[in-house]
C-alpha positions as CSV (number, residue, x, y, z in Angstrom):
1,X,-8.4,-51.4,31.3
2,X,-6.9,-51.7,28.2
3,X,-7.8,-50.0,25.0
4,X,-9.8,-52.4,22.5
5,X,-8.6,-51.6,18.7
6,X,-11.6,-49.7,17.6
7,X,-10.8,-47.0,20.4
8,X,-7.1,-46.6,18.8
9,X,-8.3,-46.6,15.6
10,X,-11.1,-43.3,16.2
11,X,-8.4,-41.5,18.4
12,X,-5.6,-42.1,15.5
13,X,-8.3,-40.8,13.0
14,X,-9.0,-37.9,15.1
15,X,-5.4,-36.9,16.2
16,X,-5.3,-37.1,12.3
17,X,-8.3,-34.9,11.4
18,X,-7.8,-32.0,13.9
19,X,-5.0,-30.5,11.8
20,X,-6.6,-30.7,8.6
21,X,-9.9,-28.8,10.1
22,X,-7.6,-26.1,11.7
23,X,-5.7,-25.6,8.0
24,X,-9.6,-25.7,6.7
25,X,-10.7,-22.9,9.2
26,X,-7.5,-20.8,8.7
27,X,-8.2,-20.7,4.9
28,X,-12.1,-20.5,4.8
29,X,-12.1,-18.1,7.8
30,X,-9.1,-16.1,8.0
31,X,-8.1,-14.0,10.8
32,X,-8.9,-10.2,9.5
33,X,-6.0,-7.9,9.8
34,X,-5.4,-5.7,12.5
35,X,-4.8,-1.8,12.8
36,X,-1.2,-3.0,14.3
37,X,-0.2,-6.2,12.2
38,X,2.6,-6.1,9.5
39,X,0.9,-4.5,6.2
40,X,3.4,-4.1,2.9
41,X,3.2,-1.0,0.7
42,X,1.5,-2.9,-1.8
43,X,-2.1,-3.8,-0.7
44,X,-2.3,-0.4,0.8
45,X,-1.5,1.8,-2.0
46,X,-4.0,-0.7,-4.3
47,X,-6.8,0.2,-1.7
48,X,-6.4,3.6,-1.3
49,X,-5.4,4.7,-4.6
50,X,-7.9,1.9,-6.5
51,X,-5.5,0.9,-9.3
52,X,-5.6,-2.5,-9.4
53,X,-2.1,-3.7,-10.0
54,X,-0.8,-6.8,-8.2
55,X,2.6,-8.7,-7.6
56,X,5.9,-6.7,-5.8
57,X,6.4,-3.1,-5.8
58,X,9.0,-3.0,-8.5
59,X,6.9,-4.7,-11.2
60,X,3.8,-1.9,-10.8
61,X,5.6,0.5,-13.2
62,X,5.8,-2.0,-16.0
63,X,2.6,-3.6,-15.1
64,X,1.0,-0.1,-15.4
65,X,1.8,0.1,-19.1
66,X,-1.0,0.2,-21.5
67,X,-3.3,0.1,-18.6
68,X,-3.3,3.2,-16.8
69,X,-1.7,6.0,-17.5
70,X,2.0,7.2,-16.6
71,X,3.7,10.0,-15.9
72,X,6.6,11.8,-14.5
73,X,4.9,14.9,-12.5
74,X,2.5,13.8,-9.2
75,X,-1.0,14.3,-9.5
76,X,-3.3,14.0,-6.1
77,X,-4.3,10.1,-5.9
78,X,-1.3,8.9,-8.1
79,X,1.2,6.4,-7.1
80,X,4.4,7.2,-6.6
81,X,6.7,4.2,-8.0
82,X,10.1,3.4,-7.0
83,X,12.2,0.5,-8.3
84,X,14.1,-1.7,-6.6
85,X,17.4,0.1,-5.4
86,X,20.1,-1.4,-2.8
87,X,18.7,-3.1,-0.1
88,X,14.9,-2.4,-1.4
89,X,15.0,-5.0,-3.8
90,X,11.0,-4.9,-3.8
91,X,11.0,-1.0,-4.6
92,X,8.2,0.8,-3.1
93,X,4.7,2.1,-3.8
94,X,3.2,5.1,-2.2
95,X,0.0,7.2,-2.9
96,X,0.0,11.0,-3.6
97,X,-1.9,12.8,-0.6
98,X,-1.1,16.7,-1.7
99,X,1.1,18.5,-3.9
100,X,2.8,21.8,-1.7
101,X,4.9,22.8,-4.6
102,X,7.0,21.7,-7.0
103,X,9.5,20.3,-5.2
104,X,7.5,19.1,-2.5
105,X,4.7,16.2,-1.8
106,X,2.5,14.6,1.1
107,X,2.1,11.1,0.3
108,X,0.8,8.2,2.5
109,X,2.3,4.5,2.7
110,X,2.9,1.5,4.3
111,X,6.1,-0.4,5.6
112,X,8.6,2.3,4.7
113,X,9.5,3.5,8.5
114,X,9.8,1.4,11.8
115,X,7.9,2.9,14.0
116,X,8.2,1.7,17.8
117,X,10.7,-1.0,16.4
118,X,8.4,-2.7,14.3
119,X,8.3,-2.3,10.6
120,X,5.0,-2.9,8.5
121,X,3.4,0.7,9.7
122,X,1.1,3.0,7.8
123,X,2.5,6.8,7.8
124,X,-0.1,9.4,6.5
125,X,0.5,13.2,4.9
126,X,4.6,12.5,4.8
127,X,7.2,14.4,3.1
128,X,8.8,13.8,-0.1
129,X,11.0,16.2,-2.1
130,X,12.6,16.2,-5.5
131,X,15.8,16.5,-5.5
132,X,16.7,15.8,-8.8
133,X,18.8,18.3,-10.6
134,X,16.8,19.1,-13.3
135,X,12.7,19.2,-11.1
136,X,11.9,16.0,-12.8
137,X,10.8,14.0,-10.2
138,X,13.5,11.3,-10.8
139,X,15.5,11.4,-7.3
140,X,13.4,11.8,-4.1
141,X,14.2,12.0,-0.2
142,X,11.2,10.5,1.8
143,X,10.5,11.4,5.6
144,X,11.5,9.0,8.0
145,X,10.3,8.7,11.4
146,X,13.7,7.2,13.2
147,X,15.5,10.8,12.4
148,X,12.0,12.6,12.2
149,X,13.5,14.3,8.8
150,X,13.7,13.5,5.2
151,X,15.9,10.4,4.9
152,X,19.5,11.5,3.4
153,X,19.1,8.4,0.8
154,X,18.3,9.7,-2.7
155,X,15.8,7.2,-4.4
156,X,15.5,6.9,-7.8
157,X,12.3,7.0,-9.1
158,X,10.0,5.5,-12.5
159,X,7.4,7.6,-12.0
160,X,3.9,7.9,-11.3
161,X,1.3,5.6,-12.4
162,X,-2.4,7.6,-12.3
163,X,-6.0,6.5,-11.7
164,X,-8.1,5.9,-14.2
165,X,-10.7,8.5,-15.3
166,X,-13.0,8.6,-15.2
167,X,-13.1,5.7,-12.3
168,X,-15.5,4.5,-9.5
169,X,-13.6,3.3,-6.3
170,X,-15.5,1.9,-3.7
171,X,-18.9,4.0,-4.4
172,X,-17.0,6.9,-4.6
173,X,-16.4,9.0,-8.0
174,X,-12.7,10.6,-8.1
175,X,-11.8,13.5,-9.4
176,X,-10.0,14.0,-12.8
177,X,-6.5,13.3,-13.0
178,X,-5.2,16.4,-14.1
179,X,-1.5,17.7,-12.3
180,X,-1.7,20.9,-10.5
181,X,-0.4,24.0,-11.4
182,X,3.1,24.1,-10.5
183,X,3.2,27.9,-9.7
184,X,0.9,27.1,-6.6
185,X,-0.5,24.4,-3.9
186,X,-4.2,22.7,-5.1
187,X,-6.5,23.2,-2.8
188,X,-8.6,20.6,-1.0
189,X,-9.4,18.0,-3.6
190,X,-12.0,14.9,-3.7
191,X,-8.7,12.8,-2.6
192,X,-8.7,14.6,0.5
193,X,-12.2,13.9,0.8
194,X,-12.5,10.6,0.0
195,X,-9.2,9.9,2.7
196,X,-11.6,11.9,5.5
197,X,-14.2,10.3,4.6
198,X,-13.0,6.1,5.1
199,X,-11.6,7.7,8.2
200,X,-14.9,9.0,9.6
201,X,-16.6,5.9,8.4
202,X,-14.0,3.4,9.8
203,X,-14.3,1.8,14.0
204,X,-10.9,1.9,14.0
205,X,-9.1,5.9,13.9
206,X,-5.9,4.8,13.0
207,X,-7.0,2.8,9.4
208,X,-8.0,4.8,6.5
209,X,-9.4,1.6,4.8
210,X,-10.6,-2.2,5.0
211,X,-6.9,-3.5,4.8
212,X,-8.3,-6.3,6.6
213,X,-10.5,-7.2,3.4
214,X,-8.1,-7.4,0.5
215,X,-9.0,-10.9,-1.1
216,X,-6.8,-13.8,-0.2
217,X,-5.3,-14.1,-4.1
218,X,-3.7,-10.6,-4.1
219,X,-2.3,-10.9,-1.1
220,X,-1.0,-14.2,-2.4
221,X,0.3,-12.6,-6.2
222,X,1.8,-9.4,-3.4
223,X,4.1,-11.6,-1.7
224,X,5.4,-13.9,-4.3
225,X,9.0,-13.1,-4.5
226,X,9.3,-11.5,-1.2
């Protein structure tokens, strides 16, 4: 039997409709992010450190003026901010864990090594050292996990950009932003905490914070330009 018009015409019109609901769904009722998807430096150094500083890893230092305060000596829940250099046109952001010494830093990241082959990871408690000839903090050397060293590239560095204080992240208070003694290591801080505490308090062991959650407009402002 043939088709009569009025059957064309409501299976055109659906054929027509289905995509426009799956784009609908996609945007009203996106797919959360998983512990192993791609994640860029960016959203996970806003989430864990709670400065709230959007758009490409390069622009955060500028973006940072007048806003929060900046210096060139890590403090414990600082970011780390590198400009763009070679093929890291982006730069790079990356959140102070723990100060050894003066030479030497833990920090915590995203998208920096590939790990298994795939790049987009999150590394935790990772080494960075000064090398700069004068202890500035202008050159570092950042571990990476292909070599499982320090990397032998020497990145150039703004600075570091430092929470607010006083400032409520999340329910939780942090403590004041105030550099540790360079004679000695800190001990245990609130950051450490606070970083135990999202771990304990998250179903999934290997994220240290609702990356899945970041709103839909940052993400967007993060990856213009990339």
């Amino acid at each position: 039997m043939n088709a009569t018009p009025l059957t064309n015409s409501a299976t055109l019109l659906r054929n027509a409709i289905i995509p426009i609901l799956l784009v609908l769904q996609a945007i009203l009722v996106p797919t959360p992010v998983k512990a192993n998807d791609y994640l860029q430096c960016v959203p996970f150094a806003r989430e864990l450190s709670g400065i709230q500083i959007y758009g490409d890893a390069h622009s955060w230092w500028d973006q940072a003026a007048g806003v929060y305060q900046r210096g060139s000596q890590p403090i414990e829940g600082a970011v780390l901010s590198l400009p763009g250099y070679g093929s890291m046109q982006l730069g790079h952001v990356a959140v102070v864990h723990k100060i050894v010494d003066s030479r030497n830093i833990l920090i915590s990241h995203a998208n920096w090594s590939p790990i298994d082959g795939r790049r987009g990871q999150i590394e935790r408690r990772v080494a960075a050292r000064d090398v700069s000839a004068n202890n500035d903090w202008s050159l570092v050397r950042i571990w990476y996990a292909p070599i499982d060293k320090l990397g032998t590239t020497a990145f150039p560095v703004n600075g570091f950009i430092y929470p607010k204080n006083p400032a409520k992240q999340n329910g939780r208070q942090w403590a004041s932003a105030k550099p540790a003694p360079r004679s000695q290591a800190p001990n245990r801080t609130l950051f450490d905490r606070r970083l135990k505490a999202e771990l304990s308090q998250s179903a999934e062991a290997e994220r240290p914070d609702n990356v899945g959650q970041v709103d839909l407009i940052g993400e967007l402002l993060d990856r213009v330009g990339s």
